[in-house]
BAVEX-420288 format. One record per residue (C-alpha): residue number from 1; x, y, z. Coordinates in Angstrom, 2 decimals. Layout:
N
+-----+---------+---------+---------+
|  nr |      c1 |      c2 |      c3 |
+-----+---------+---------+---------+
| NUM |       X |       Y |       Z |
...
+-----+---------+---------+---------+
REM end
This chain:
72
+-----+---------+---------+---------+
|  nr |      c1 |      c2 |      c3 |
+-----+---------+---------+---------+
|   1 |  -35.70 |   24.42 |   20.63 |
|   2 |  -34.44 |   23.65 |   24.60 |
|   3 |  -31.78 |   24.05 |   26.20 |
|   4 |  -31.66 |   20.69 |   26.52 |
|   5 |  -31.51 |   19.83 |   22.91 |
|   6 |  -28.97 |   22.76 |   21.75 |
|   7 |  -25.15 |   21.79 |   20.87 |
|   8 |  -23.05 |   24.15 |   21.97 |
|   9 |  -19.46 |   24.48 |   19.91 |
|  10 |  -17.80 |   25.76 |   22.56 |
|  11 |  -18.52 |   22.56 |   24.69 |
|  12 |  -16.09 |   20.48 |   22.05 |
|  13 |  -12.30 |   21.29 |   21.34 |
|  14 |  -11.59 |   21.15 |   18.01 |
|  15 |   -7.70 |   20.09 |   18.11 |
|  16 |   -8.27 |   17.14 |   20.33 |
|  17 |   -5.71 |   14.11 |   20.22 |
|  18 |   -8.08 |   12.12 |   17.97 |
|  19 |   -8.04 |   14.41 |   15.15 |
|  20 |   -4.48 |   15.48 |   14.75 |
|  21 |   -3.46 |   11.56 |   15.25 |
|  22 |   -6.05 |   10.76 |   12.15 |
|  23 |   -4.78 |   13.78 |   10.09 |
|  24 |   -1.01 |   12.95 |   10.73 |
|  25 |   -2.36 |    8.78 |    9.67 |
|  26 |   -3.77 |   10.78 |    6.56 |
|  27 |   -0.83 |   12.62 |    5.27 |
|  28 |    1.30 |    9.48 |    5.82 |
|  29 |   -0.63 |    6.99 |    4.18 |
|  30 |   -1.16 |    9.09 |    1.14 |
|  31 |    2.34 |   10.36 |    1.11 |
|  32 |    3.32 |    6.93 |    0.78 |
|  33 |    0.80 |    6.05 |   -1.59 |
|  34 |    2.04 |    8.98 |   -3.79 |
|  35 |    5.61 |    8.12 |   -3.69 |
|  36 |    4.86 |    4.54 |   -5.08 |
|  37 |    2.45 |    6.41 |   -7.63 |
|  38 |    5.64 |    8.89 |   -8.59 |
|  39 |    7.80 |    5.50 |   -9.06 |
|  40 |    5.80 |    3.94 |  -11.32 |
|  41 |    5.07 |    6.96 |  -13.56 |
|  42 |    8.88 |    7.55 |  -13.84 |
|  43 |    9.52 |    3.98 |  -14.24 |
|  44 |    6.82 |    4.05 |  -17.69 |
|  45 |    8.56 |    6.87 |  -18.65 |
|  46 |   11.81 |    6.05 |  -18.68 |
|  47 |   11.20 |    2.64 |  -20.12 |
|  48 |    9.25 |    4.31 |  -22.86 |
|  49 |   12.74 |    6.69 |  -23.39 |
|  50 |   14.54 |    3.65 |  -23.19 |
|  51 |   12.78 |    1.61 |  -25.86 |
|  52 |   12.77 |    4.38 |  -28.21 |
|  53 |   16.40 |    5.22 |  -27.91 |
|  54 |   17.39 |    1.59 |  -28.34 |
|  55 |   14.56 |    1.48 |  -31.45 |
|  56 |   13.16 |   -1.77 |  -29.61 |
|  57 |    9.79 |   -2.64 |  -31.17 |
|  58 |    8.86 |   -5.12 |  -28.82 |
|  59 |    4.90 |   -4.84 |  -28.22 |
|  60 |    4.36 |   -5.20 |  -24.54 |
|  61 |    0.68 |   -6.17 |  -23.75 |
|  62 |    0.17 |   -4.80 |  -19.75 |
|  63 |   -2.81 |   -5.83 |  -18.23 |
|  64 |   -2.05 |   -4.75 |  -15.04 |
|  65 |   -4.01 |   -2.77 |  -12.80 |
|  66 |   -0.79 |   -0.32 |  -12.33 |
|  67 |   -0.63 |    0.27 |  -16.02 |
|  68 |   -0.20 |    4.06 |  -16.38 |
|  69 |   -1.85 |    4.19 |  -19.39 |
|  70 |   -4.90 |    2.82 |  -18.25 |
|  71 |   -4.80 |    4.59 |  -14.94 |
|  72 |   -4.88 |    7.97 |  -16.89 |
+-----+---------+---------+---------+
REM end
């Protein structure tokens, strides 16, 4: 191997602007993502509470793509 074709890791920074601006864009996104995910996990629960404390027997047919109990 040459000089010419060796990488040196000292040549690159690894904390450049670049990479803690697509981190931070990470953590956002799927903090965000999460919160909605939270929402609509409580949101099955509690309407699952709700139904059996009011002994509704109302068959609900979901066939959305947020359904929680086909997510899981």
């Amino acid at each position: 191997m040459t000089f010419a074709t060796t990488y040196s890791y000292s040549d690159r920074r690894i904390f450049d602007l670049k990479t803690l601006v697509d981190a931070i864009r990470f953590v956002v996104i799927n903090s965000v993502l999460a919160f909605i995910f939270l929402f609509l996990i409580v949101e099955e629960f509690e309407w699952a509470i709700f139904s059996n404390r009011k002994e509704i027997k109302d068959k609900v047919i979901d066939q959305t793509s947020w359904n929680i109990k086909t997510l899981i």
